[in-house]
C-alpha positions in Angstrom: 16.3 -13.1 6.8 13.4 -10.6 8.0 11.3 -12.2 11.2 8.1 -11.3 9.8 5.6 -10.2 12.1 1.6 -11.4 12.3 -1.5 -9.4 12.9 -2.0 -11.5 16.1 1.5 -11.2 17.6 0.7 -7.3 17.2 -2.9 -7.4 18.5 -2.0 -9.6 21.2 0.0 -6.9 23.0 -2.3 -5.0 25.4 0.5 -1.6 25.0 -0.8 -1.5 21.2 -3.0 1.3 20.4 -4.4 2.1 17.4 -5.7 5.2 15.1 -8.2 5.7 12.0 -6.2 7.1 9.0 -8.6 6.5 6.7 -12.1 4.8 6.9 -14.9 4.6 3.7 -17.6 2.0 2.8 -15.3 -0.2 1.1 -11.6 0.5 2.9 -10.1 1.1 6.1 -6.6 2.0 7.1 -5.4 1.9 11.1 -2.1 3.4 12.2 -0.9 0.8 15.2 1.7 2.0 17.4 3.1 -1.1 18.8 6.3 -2.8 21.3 8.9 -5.0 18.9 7.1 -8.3 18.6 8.1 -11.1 21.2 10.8 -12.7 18.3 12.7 -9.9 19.2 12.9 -6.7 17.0 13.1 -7.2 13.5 16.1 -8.1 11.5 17.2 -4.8 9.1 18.7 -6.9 6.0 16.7 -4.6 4.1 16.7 -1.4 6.3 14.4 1.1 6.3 14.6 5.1 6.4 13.9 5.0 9.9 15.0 1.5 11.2 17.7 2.4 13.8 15.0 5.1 15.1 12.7 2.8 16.0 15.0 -0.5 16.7 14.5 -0.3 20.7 11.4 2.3 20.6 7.5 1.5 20.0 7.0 0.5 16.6 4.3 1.7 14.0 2.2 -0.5 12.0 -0.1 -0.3 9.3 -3.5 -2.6 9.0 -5.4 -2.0 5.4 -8.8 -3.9 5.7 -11.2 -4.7 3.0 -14.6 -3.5 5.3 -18.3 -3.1 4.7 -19.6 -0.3 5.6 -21.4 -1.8 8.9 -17.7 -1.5 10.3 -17.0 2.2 10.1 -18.8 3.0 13.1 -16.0 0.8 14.9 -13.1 1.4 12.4 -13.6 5.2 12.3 -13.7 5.5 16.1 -11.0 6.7 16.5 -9.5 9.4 13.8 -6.4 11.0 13.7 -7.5 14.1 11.9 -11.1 15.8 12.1 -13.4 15.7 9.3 -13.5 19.3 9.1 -9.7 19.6 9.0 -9.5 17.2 5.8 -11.9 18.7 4.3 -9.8 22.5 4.9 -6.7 21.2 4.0 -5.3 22.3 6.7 -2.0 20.5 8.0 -1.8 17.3 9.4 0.8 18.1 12.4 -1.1 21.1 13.2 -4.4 19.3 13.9 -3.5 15.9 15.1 -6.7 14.6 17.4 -5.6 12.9 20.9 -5.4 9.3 21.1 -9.0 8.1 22.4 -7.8 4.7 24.9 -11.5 3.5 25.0 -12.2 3.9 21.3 -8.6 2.4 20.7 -9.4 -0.8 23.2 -13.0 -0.9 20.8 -11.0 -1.7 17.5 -8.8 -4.0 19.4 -11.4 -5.8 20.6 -13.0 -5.7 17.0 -10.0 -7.1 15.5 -9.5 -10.0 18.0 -12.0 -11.5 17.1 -10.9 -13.1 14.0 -8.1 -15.0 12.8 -5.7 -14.0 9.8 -4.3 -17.0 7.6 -1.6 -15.9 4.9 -2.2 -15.6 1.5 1.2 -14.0 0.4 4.5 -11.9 1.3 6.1 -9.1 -0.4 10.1 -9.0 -0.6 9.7 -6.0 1.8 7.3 -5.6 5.1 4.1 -6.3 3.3 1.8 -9.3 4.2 -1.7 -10.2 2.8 -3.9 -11.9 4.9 -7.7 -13.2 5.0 -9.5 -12.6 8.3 -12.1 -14.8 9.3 -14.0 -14.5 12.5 -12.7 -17.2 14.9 -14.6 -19.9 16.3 -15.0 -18.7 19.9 -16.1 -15.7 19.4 -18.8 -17.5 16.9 -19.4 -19.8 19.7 -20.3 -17.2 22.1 -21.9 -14.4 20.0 -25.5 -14.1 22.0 -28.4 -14.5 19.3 -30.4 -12.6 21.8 -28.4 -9.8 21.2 -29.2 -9.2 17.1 -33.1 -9.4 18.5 -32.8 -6.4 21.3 -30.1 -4.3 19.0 -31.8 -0.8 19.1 -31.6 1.9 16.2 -29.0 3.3 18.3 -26.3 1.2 15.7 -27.2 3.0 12.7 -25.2 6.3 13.4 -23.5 8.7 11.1 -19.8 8.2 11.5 -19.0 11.7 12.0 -21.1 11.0 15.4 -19.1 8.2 16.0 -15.5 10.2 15.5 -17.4 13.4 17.7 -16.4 10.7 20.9 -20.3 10.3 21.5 -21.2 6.6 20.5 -21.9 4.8 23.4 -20.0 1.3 25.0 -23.2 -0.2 24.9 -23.8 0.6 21.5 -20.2 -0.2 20.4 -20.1 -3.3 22.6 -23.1 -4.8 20.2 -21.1 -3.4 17.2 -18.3 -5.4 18.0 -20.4 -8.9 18.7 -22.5 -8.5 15.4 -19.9 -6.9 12.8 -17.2 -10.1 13.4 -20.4 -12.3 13.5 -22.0 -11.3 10.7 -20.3 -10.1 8.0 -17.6 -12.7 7.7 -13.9 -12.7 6.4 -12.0 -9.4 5.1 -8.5 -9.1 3.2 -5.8 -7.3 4.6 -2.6 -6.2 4.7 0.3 -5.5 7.2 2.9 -3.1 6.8 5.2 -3.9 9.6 7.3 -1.9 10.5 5.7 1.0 8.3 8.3 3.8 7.7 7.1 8.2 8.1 6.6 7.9 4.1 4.5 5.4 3.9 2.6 6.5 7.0 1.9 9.9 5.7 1.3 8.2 2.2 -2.2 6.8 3.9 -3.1 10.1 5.9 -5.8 12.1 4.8 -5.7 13.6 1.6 -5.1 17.2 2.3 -5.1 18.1 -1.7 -2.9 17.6 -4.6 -0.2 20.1 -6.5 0.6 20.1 -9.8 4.4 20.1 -9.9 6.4 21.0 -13.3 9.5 19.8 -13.0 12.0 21.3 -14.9 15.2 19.3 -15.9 17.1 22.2 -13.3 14.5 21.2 -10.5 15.0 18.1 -11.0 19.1 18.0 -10.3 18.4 20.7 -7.8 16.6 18.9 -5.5 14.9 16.1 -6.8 17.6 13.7 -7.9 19.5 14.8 -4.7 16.2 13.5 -2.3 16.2 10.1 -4.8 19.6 9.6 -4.1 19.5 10.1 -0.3 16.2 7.3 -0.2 18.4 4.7 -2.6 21.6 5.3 -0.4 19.5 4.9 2.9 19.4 1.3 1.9 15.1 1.7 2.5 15.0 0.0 -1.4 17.4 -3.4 -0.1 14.2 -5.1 -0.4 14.4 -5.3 -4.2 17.4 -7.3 -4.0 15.3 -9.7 -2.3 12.5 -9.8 -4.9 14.9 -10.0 -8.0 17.3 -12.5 -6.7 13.9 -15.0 -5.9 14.8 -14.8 -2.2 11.3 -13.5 -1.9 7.9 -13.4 -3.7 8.9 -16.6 -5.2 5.5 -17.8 -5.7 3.9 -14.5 -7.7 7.0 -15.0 -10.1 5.2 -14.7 -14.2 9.5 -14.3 -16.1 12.6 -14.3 -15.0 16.0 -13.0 -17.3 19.4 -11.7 -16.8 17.8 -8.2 -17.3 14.6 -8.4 -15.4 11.8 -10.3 -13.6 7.8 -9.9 -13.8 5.5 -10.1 -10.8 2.1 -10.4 -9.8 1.7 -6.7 -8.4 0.6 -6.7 -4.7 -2.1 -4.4 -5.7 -3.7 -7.1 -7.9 -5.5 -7.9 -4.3 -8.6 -9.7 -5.9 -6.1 -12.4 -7.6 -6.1 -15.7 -6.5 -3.9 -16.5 -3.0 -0.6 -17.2 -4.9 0.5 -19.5 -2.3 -2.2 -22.0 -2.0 -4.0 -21.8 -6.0 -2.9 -24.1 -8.5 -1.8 -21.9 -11.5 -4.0 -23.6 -14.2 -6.9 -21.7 -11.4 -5.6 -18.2 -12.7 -6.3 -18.7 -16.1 -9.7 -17.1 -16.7 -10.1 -16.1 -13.4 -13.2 -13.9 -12.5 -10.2 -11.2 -11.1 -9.1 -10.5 -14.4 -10.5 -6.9 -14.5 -7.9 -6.2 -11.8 -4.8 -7.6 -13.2 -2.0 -5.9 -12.1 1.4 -7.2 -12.9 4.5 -5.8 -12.6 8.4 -5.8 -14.2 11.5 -5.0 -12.4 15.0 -4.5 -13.7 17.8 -6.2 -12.7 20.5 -3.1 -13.6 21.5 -1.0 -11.4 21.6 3.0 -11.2 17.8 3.2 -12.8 15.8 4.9 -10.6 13.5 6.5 -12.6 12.4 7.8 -16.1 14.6 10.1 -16.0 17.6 7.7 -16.2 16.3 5.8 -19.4 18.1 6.4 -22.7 18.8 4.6 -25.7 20.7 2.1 -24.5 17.8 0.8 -22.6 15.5 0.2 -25.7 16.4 -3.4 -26.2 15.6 -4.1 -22.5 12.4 -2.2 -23.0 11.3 -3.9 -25.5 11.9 -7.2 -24.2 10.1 -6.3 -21.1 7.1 -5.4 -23.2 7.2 -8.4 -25.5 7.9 -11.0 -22.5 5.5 -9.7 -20.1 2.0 -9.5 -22.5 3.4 -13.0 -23.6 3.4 -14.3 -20.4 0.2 -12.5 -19.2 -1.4 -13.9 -22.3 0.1 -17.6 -21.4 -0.4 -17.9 -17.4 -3.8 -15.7 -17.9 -4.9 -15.7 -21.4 -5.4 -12.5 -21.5 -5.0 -10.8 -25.3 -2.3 -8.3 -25.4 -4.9 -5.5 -27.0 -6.1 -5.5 -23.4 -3.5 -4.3 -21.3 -1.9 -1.2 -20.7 1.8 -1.1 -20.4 3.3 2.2 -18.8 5.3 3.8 -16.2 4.8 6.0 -13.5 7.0 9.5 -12.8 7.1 9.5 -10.1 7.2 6.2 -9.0 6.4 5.1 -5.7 9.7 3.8 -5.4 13.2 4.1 -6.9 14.1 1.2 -9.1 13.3 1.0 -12.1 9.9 -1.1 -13.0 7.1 -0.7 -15.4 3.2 -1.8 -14.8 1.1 -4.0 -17.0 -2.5 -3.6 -16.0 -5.7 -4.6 -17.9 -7.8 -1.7 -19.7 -10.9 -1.6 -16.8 -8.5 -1.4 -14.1 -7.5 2.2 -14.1 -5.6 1.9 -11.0 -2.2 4.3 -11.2 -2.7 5.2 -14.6 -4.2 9.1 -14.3 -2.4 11.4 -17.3 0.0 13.0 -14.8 1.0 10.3 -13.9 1.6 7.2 -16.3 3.8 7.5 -19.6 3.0 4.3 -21.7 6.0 2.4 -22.4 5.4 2.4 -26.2 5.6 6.3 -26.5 8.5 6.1 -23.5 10.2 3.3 -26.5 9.5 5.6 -29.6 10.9 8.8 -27.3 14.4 7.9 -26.4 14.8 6.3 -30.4 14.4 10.2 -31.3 16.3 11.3 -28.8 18.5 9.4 -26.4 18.7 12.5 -23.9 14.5 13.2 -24.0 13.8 12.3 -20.4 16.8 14.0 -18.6 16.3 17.3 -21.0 12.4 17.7 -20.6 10.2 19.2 -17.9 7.4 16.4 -16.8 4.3 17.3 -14.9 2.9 15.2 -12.1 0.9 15.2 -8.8 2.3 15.2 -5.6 0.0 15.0 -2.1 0.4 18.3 -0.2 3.0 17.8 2.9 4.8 14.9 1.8 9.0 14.9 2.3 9.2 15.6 -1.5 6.3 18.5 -1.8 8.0 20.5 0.9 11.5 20.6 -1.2 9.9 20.9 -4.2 8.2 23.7 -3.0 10.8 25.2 -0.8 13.2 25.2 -3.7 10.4 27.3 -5.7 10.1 29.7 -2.8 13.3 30.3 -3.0 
């Protein structure tokens, strides 16, 4: 069983340091480089692509917070790429920005002054916590300090990631952003693997790939079979034989199960709400639920055939039945599809209500009732056509793609 590690345990540990991937009004993501937490290091019953790598090395971490925009002037202190860079497109390794200690000690600082209660665990390293601001830093936040705070706070935050915010000014930031403006969600990834570390580095612009059935044996199915036999997927086993994520279970069959999505961030803490709460729920607009097969050797659309119709079908039918049941939400309100290429490689299809448009951009979702009506005409249609999609510039699969293009 995984020791799962908490936001304290890691902020706790005066080696941590910690980096601005991204930072907006709404969102910010920090890289934390981090020693194995003092359980020991993790157990790898669902190993990851770099696991061994890091076993007796620092780890990396990574914190997703649900911010206002007050917080970017601490949150952003700290960037791993210049502005100007992003907005070039030039090359992440080539422009890397050295780690700033003081800036780094400012967000860990920031973030220890609040505590982070559970709301629910993913079957692989993902956590979702709410953080409130703790009671002694409450306690001890100076009133006098909100009536002498000088205009000084209200800088740009391209001033603040030029190095030239002050402590002073930062040091009132810190008291008055954990005072003020409450409790945050967020989530862990801990340990966070190289692909899911470059998957929140600044965007650095898209490519629209064609893949051809020969690309696709070439090179693609080759880097989808290394990732599956890395054993970086072992996780799933977890999910679909109810060892984990027990409580966001909506169905369970021999051929499948359906899950609250982890993306569905606005629903109701799993865990701790009573399930006649969900019904209605003002986070409707989000929903975001989620099936995943059972079989084995489905990675992909491209595996599907005919054979799978039945167990298509069923996923459709069961999972707007039980969305409609546990959520009462009609069926002529959600969207059923699946993604090429998925974020990961086992089989799953998404079920997400009409005003949430999360994931389901025309290079990217195929809705399962034209996937359905496709392999009826033609058992072969997925492994014979070439599909379009959008890859970020620079990720593992990019390079090969584009590599193998070069020739």
């Amino acid at each position: 069983m995984t020791l799962k590690i908490t936001p304290e345990e890691i902020l706790s540990n005066d080696q941590c340091e910690l980096q601005s991937l991204t930072v907006s009004d709404q969102h910010a993501t920090l890289l934390i480089s981090h020693p194995p937490n003092s359980k020991g290091v993790f157990d790898l019953d669902h190993s990851r692509e770099d696991a061994r790598e890091t076993k007796d090395a620092l780890l990396q971490s990574l914190l997703k917070l649900t911010i206002v925009p007050f917080h970017k002037s601490i949150l952003g202190c700290n960037p791993v790429l210049t502005q100007s860079d992003i907005l070039k497109g030039q090359p992440p390794e080539r422009n890397m920005l050295h780690h700033n200690q003081e800036a780094s000690r400012n967000i860990l600082s920031f973030l220890r002054g609040f505590d982070f209660e559970l709301k629910s665990e993913s079957g692989a390293e993902y956590s979702y916590y709410i953080a409130r601001p703790n009671r002694e830093l409450l306690e001890h936040n100076d009133e006098t300090c909100v009536e002498n705070v000088s205009n000084e706070m209200e800088l740009p935050v391209d001033t603040c990631a030029s190095g030239t915010t002050s402590p002073q000014t930062i040091d009132y930031g810190l008291k008055q952003a954990t005072a003020s403006f409450g409790s945050f969600d967020v989530e862990l990834i801990s340990p966070a693997t190289s692909t899911q570390i470059s998957r929140e580095m600044p965007t650095l612009g898209h490519v629209l790939i064609h893949e051809t059935p020969q690309i696709y044996m070439a090179v693609v199915r080759p880097y989808i079979q290394f990732i599956v036999d890395g054993g970086s997927l072992d996780w799933i086993t977890n999910v679909i034989e109810l060892k984990r994520e027990t409580e966001r279970l909506l169905y369970n069959c021999d051929q499948f199960i359906i899950n609250i999505d982890t993306k569905w961030r606005s629903h109701p803490p799993p865990l701790t709400t009573p399930r006649e709460v969900w019904r209605n729920h003002p986070s409707l607009e989000d929903l975001y639920c989620l099936a995943i097969t059972k079989l084995p050797n489905i990675a992909s659309l491209r595996d599907l055939h005919r054979e799978h119709v039945p167990m298509l079908r069923c996923m459709m039918k069961e999972g707007l039945s039980a969305i409609k049941n546990i959520y009462g939400v009609d069926n002529d309100q959600i969207r059923v599809f699946i993604h090429y290429q998925p974020q990961f490689y086992h089989f799953h299809v998404h079920f997400t209500r009409l005003e949430n448009e999360v994931g389901c951009s025309s290079e990217k979702g195929h809705l399962l009732c034209d996937v359905i009506q496709n392999l009826e005409i033609d058992s072969n249609f997925y492994s014979k056509r070439t599909i379009a999609y959008k890859l970020k510039r620079g990720t593992p699969l990019e390079n090969i793609v584009r590599s193998y293009l070069a020739g």
